[in-house]
Every structure is written in C-alpha cells, then in structure tokens.
C-alpha positions in Angstrom: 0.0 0.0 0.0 2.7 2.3 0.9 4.4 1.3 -2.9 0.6 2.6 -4.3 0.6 5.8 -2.2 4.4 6.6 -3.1 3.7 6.1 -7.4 0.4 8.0 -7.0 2.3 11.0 -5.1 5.1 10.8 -7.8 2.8 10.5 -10.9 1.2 13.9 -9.4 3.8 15.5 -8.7 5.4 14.6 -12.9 2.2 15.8 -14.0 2.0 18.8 -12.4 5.7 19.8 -13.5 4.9 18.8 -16.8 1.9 21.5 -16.8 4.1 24.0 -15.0 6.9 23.8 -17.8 4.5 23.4 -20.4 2.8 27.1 -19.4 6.2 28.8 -18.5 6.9 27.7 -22.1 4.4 29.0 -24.1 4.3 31.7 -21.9 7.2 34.5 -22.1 9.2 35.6 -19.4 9.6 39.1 -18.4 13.0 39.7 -20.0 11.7 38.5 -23.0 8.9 40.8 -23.4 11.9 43.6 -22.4 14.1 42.4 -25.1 11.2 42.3 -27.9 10.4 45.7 -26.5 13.5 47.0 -27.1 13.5 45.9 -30.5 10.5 47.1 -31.6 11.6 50.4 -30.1 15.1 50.4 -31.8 14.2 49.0 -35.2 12.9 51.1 -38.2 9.4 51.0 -38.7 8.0 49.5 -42.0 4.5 49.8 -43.2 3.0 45.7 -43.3 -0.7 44.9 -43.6 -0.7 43.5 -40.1 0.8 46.8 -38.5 -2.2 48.8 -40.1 -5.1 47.2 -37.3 -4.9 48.6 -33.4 -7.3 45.1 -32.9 -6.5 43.0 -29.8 -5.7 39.3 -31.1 -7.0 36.7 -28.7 -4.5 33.3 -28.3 -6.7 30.8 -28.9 -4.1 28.2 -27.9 -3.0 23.9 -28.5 -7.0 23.4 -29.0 -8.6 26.6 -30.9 -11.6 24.9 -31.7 -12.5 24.3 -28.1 -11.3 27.7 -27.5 -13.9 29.1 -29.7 -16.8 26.8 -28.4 -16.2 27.4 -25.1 -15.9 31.6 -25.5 -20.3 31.5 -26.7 -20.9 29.7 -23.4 -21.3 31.2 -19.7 -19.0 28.8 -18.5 -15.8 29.5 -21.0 -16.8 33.2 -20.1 -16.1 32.1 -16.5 -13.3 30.1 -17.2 -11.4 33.3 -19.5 -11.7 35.8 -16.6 -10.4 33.6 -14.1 -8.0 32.6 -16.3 -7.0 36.1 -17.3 -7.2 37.5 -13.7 -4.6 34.6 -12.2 -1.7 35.9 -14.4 -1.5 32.4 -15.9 -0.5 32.4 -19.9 -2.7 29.8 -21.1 -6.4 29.5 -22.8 -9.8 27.8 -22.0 -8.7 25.2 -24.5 -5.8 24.3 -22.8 -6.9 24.1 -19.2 -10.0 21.6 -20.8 -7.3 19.6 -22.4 -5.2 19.9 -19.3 -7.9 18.3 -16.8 -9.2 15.9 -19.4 -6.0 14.9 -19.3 -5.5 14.3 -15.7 -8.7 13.0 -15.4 -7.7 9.9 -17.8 -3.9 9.6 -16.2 -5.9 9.3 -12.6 -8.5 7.3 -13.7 -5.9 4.8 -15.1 -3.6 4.6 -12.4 -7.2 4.3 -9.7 -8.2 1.3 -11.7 -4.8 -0.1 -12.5 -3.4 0.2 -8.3 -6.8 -0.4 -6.6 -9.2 -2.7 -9.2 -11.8 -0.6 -7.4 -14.6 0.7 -9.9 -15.9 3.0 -7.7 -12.1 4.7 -7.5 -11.7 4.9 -11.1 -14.9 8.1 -11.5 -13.7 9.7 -7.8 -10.0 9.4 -9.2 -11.2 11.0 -13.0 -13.0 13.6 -10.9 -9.9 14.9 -8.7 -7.7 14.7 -11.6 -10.1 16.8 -13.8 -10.4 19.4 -11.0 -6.6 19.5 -10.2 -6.1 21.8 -13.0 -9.1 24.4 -12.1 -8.0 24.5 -8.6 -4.6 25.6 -8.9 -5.9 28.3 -11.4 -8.4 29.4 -9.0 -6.0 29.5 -6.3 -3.5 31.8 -8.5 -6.5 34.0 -9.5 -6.9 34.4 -5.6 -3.2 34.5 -4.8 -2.8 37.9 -7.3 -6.3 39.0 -6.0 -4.7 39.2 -2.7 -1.4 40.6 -3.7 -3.0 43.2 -5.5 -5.2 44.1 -2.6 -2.0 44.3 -0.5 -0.4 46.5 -3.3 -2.8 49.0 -4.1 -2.6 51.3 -1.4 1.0 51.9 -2.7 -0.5 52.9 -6.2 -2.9 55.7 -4.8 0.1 57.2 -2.7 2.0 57.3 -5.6 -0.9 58.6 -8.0 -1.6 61.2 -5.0 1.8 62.5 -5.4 1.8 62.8 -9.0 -1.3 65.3 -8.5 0.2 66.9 -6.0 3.3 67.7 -8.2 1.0 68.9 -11.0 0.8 66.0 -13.3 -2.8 65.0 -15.0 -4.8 62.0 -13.9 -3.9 60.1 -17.0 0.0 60.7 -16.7 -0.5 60.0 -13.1 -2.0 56.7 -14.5 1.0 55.6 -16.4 3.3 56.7 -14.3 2.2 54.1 -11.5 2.4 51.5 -14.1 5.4 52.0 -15.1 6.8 52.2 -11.5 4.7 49.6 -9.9 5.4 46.2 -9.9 2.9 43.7 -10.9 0.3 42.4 -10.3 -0.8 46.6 -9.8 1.6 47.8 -12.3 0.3 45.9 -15.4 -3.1 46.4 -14.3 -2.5 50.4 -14.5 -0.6 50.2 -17.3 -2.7 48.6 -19.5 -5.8 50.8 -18.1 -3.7 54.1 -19.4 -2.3 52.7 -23.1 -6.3 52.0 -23.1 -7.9 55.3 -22.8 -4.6 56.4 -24.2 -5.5 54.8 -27.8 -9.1 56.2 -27.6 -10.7 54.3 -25.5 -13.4 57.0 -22.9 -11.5 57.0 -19.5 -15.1 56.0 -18.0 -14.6 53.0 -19.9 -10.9 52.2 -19.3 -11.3 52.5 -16.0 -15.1 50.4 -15.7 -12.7 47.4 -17.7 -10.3 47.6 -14.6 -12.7 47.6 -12.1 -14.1 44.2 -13.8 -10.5 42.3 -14.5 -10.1 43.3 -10.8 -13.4 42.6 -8.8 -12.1 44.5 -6.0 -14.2 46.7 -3.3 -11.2 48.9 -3.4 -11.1 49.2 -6.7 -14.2 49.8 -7.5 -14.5 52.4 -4.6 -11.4 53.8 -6.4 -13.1 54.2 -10.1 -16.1 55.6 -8.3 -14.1 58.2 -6.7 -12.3 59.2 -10.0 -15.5 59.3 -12.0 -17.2 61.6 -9.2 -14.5 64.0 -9.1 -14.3 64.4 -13.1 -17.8 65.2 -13.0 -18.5 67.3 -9.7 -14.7 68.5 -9.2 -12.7 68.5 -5.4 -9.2 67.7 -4.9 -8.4 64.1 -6.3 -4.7 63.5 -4.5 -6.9 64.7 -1.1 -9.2 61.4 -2.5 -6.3 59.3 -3.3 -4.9 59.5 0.5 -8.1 58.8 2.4 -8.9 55.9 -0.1 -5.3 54.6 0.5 -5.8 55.4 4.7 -8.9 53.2 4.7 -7.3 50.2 2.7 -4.5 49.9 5.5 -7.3 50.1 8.5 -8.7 47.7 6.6 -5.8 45.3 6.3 -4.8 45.7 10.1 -8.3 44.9 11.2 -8.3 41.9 8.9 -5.3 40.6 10.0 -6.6 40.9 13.5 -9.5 38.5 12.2 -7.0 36.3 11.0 -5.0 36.1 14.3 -8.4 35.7 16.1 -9.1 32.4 13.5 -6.5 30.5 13.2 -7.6 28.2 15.6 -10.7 27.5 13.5 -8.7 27.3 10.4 -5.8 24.8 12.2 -9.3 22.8 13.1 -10.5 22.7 10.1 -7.4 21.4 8.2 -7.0 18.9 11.3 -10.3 16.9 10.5 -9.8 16.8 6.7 -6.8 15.1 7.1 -7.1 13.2 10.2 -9.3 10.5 8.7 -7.2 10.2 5.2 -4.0 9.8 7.9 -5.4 7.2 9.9 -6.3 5.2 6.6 -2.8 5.3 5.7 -1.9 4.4 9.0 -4.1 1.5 9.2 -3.2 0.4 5.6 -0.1 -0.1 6.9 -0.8 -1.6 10.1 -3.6 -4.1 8.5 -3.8 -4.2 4.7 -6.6 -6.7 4.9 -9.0 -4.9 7.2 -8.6 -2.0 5.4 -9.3 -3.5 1.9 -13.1 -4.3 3.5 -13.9 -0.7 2.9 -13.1 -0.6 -0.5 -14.5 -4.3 -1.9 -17.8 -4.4 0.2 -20.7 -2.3 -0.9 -21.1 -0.9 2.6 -18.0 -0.4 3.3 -18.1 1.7 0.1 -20.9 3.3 0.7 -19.2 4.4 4.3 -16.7 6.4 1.9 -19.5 8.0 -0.2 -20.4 9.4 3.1 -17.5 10.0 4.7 -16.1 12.2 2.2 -19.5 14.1 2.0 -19.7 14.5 5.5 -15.9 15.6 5.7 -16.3 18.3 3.1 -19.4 19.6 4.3 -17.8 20.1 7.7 -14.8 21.7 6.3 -16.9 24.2 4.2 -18.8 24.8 7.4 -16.0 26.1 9.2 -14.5 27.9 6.4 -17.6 29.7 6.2 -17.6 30.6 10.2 -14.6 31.6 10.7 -14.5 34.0 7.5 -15.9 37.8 8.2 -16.1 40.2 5.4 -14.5 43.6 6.6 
C-alpha cells in the first residue's frame, strides 16, 4: 500500500511539473517581453498589412476549436476571466485539455493500483479538478497581492497630483513604477484610454478584470471627481488610509481564527492519515472498505460529510471587513 501511495504521489507531482513547464513555455518571461520591447523600439518602422489594425488578437491556444466553443458559453466566459485575472498564460482550450488529461492519467492509475470501480470516476474527478483548482487558487493568490499593493499605487498617484501632473499621466506613471500584479493592471488601463478608449470605460474594464471593493471604490471616486470637481490626491490619500485600516483589522480577524482554520485542516486530514496508518498496520482490514458495498458506501459518506464540515467552518470563521 505504501508502494501505491508513493507512485500516486510521484505520478502527481510529474504531472504537475509537466503542466508548469508546459505554461512557462508558451508563456514569455519578463525579460523576454523587455528584449522584444526593445526591439521594436530600436528597429525602423515598416508599413506591413498586419501593422495597419490597433485590434487586440486573442490566443486561442493547442485546442482553438474548443477555445472558440467554449468563449459563446457562460461557462468559458467564467473560465477566461479567471484565467485572465490569475496571471497564468494559457487559454480555455488548454486548461480543458489539461484536466481531461488528468482525469484519464488518474483514472488509469485508480483502476490499474486499486481494481476498485468505484475509485476509477472519484480518481477521474480529482484529476479533472486539479487543474481548475490551482488556477483558481492563482487567481486568488494575485487578487490578494494586488489588494496588499494597491494602497502603494494611490500614494503614488496622490503624489503625482500633488506635483501637478494629469490623472492620466499619473495613471501611467504608477504602471510604469509599480510592480505587478498593480503595475500591469494600471498600465494597461492608461495605453487603453490612451489609444481612444473613454476614460469611464478604461477604467469600468479595470474595475471588472479586478473585482475589488477597493477598486471599484477607487473608479467611483475618479468618475465623481471628473464630474463634480474637489481635490483628487486629497481622495487618493483617504482611499489609500482606509485600505490599510482595513488590512490591520483583517489581520486581526486572522489572528483571532486561526484556531478555526488549524481545526478545520485537522479533520480533513485526520481520517485520510489514519487510513494510511491502518493500511499499513492491516492491509486486509482495510481492503473491506473498498470491496464491500457498505463499506463503500461508508466512503461515499465520509467524504460528503468531511467536506461539508470543512466548508462549514470555512464559512464561520471567514468575516467580510
């Protein structure tokens, strides 16, 4: 059993690596894009038909067909925002391909290591989600990082006003000296309304690639002031004032919960431990579970129950601020 547990842990890990190179490939790095920047900069500009359009192209990645099928549904609209907002170069087509993928290398290995036919759809299952989760858990990761960033943005936009400069230069400027993930997000909201694009719009199109409170009290803000007048920079510092109270009362919260949270992580493990455990100690009792039909149907509810409790807790412990 403790053979099984070590291929399954190793096949995982080979997969995930082999996804992780596979998007860091396709993908290029930072000093890439610098270089090509450069480039483009330094070398003479020629007239080509594919210079004459201003039109965003959309990657449609290793499976464009999917791509496109997937982009008329609610659920590809889903899956290209989350995609888009977690930083991750890759396309709906890809990901689909990705977890179908896992789902058939973790089916196969279920039915080849335990002969179990109920493991095979639970295995195909995990394996197809495997490749959402760690996407939605970027998305969250950079959610969170720009949340902790942004405060530094509207100092710096603040100062800008304060030294004279227009909104919009104050704009690019914090793109240009912010790092990502605020940076990019700032930058790409100036070259918009730079290129033509209303600034009411530019900056609505932020506040949606970054569903943020802050954000959107940010863009509210902005498009008061342009309308009504009042000092801006003033704006910019009480916004940024507020995001920081916010942040020390929520890591206050998170101080005050991480008993619930250490809780919660204790009981979703405990029982797949103690299976281990007992794998070990006594293969054949153990094996009951998985060949009778009770003793399956005791992990049908196990795992329910397990997951419902966890979500439970998650949701108790977690306070909006």
């Amino acid at each position: 059993m403790l053979l099984v547990f070590v291929v399954f842990v190793v096949g995982t890990g080979m997969v995930l690596g082999a996804y992780a190179v596979a998007t860091h490939w396709f993908g290029r790095s930072a000093e890439r894009q610098f270089e090509q920047r450069l480039l483009d900069v330094s070398a003479p500009i020629e007239a080509t038909p594919d210079d004459t359009t201003v039109v965003k192209h959309t990657a449609e990645g290793p499976l464009p067909l999917v791509t496109r099928l997937m982009s008329n549904t609610s659920a590809g609209g889903w899956l290209t925002r989350t995609i888009e907002q977690s930083g991750i170069r890759t396309t709906p087509g890809g990901l689909v391909a990705m977890s179908l993928l896992l789902a058939f290398i973790a089916a196969l290995a279920a039915q080849v290591l335990t002969h179990v036919w109920l493991a095979v759809p639970v295995a195909a299952v995990i394996g197809g989600i495997v490749p959402i989760a760690f996407v939605c858990n970027r998305r969250a990761a950079r959610m969170s990082q720009f949340e902790e960033q942004f405060p530094e943005g509207l100092d710096l936009m603040a100062r800008a006003l304060r030294a004279g400069h227009a909104f919009q230069t104050a704009l690019g400027m914090a793109g240009d000296e912010l790092k990502a993930p605020v940076g990019p997000e700032f930058r790409k909201t100036f070259e918009q309304q730079n290129y033509g694009l209303p600034l009411r719009e530019a900056l609505m199109q932020l506040s949606e690639r970054v569903p943020n409170m802050d954000v959107r009290f940010f863009v509210t803000a902005v498009l008061i002031q342009r309308e009504t007048g009042g000092n801006l920079s003033e704006i910019l510092d009480n916004l940024s004032n507020v995001v920081r109270e916010r942040f020390k009362i929520r890591r206050q919260i998170r101080v005050h919960t991480a008993h619930g949270r250490f809780t919660g992580f204790v009981l979703l493990a405990l029982p797949a431990f103690l299976g281990l455990a007992l794998s070990l100690i006594n293969p054949e009792h153990m094996n009951t579970l998985f060949r009778e039909r009770v003793g399956q149907t005791l992990l049908i509810a196990t795992i329910v129950l397990e997951t419902a409790g966890f979500v439970w807790i998650r949701q108790v412990i977690k306070i909006e601020v």
